[in-house]
mmCIF file of the C-alpha atoms, coordinates in Angstrom:
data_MODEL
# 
_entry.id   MODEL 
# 
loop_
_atom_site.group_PDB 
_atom_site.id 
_atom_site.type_symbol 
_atom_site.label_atom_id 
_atom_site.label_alt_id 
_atom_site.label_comp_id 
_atom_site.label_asym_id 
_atom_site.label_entity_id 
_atom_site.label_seq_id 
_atom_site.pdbx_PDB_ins_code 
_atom_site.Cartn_x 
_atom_site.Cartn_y 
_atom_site.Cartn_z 
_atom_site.occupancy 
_atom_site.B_iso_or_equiv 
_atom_site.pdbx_formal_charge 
_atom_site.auth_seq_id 
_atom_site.auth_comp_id 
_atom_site.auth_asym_id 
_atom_site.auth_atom_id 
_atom_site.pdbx_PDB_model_num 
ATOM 1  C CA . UNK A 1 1  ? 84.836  -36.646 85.240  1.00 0.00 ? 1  UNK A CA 1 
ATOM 2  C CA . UNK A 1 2  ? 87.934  -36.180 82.872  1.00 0.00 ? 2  UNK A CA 1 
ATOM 3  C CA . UNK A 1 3  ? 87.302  -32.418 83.225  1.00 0.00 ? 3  UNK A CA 1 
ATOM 4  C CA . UNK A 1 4  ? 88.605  -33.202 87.078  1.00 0.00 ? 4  UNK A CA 1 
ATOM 5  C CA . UNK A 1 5  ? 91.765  -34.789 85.488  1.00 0.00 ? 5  UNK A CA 1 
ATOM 6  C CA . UNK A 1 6  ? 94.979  -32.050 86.788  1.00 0.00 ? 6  UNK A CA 1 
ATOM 7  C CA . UNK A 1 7  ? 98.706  -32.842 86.024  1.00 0.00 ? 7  UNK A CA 1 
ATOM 8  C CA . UNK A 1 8  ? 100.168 -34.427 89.474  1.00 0.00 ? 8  UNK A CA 1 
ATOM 9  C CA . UNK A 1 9  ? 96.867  -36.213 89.929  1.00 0.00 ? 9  UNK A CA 1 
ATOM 10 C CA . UNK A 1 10 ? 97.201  -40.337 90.495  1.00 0.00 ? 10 UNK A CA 1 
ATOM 11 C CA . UNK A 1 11 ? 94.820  -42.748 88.809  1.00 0.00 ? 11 UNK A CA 1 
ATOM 12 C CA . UNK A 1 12 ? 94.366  -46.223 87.741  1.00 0.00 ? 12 UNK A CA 1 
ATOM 13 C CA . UNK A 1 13 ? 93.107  -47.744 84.694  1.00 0.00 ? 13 UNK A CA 1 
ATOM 14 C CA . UNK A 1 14 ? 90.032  -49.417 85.408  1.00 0.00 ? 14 UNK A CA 1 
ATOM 15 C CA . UNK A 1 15 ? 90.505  -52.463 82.936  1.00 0.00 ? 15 UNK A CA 1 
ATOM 16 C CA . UNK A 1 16 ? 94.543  -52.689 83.248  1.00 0.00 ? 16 UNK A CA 1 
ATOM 17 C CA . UNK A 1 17 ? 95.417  -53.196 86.336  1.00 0.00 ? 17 UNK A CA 1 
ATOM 18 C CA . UNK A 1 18 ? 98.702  -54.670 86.192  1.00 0.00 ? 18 UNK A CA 1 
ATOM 19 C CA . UNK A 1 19 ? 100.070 -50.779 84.465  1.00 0.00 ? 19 UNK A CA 1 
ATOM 20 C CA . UNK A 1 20 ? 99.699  -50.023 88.096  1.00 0.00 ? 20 UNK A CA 1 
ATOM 21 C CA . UNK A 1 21 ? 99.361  -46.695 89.549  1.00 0.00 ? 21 UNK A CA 1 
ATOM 22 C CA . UNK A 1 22 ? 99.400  -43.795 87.182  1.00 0.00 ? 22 UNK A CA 1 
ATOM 23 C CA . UNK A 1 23 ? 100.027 -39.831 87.609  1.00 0.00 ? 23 UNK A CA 1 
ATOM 24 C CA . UNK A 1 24 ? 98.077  -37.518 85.208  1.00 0.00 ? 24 UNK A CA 1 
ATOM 25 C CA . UNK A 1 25 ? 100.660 -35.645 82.988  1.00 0.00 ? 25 UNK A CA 1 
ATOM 26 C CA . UNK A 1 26 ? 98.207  -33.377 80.962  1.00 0.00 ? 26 UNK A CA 1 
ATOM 27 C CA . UNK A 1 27 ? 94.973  -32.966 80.407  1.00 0.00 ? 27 UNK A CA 1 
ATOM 28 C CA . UNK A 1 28 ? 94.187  -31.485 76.809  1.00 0.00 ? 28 UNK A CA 1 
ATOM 29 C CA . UNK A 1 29 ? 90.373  -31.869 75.278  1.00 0.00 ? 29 UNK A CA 1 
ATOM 30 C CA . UNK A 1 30 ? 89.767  -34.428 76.925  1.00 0.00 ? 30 UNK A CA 1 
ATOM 31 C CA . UNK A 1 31 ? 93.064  -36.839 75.764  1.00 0.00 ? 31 UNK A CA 1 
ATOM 32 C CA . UNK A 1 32 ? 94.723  -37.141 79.243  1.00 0.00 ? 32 UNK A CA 1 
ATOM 33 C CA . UNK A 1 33 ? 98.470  -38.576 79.041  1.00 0.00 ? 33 UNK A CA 1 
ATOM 34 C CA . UNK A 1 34 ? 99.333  -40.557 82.156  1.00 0.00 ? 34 UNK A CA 1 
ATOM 35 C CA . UNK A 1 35 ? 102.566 -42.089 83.208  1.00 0.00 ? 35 UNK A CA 1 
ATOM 36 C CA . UNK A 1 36 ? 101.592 -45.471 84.760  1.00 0.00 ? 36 UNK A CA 1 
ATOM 37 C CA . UNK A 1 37 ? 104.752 -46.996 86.646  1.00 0.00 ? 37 UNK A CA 1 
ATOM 38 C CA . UNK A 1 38 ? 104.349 -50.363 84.835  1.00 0.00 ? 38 UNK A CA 1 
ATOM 39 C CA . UNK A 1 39 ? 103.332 -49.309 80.712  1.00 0.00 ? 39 UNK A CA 1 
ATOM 40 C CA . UNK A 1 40 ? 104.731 -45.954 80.653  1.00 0.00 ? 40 UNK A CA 1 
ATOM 41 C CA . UNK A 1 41 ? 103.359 -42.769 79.342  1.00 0.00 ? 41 UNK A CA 1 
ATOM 42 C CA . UNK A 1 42 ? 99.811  -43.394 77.744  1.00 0.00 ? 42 UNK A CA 1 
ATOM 43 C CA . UNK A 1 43 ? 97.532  -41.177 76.303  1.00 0.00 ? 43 UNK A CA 1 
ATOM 44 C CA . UNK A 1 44 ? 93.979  -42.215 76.760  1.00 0.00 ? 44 UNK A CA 1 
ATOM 45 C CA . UNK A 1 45 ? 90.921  -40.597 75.414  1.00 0.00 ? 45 UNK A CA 1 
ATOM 46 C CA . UNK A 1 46 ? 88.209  -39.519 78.211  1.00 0.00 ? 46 UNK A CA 1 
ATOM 47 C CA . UNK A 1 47 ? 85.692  -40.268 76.539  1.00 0.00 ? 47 UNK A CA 1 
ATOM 48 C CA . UNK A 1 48 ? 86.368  -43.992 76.143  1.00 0.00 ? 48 UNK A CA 1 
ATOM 49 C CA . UNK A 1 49 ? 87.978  -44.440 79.697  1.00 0.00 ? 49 UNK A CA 1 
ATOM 50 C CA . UNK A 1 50 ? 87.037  -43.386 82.689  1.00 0.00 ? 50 UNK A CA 1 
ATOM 51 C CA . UNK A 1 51 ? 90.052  -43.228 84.804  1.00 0.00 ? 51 UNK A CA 1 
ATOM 52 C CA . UNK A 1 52 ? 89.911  -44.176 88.737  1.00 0.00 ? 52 UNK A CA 1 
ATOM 53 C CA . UNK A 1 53 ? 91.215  -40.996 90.581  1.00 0.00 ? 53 UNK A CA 1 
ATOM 54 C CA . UNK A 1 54 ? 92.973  -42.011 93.778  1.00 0.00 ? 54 UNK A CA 1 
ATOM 55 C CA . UNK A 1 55 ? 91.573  -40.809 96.989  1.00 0.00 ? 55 UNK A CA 1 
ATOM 56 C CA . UNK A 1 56 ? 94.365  -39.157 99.298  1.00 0.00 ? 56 UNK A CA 1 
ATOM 57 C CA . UNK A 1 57 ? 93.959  -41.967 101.594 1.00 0.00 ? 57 UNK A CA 1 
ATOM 58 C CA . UNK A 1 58 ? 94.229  -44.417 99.223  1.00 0.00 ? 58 UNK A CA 1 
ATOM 59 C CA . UNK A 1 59 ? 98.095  -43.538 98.286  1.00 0.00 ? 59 UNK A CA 1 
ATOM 60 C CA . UNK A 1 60 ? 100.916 -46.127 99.165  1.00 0.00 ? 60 UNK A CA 1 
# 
């Protein structure tokens, strides 16, 4: 699924909801950095996490 993971992309964090929504900076084997608008940039390993990608009609 990370694979799917392209810069511009928005996600969530499945276990940290309250970081909000996040877009996908980069995407480098397999350590995707995300800016979430409540925590920030993160960089979260794939292979732990499985972030949520946002559906287009699930955008605010």
């Amino acid at each position: 699924m990370a694979a799917l993971l392209e810069p511009g992309m928005l996600v969530r964090h499945p276990d940290q909801a309250d970081w909000g929504l996040g877009q996908v900076q980069s995407n480098i084997d397999g350590k995707v950095t995300v800016n979430f608008e409540h925590a920030g940039k993160v960089v979260i390993d794939s292979k732990r996490v499985f972030l949520v990608p946002l559906l287009d009609s699930e955008h605010p």
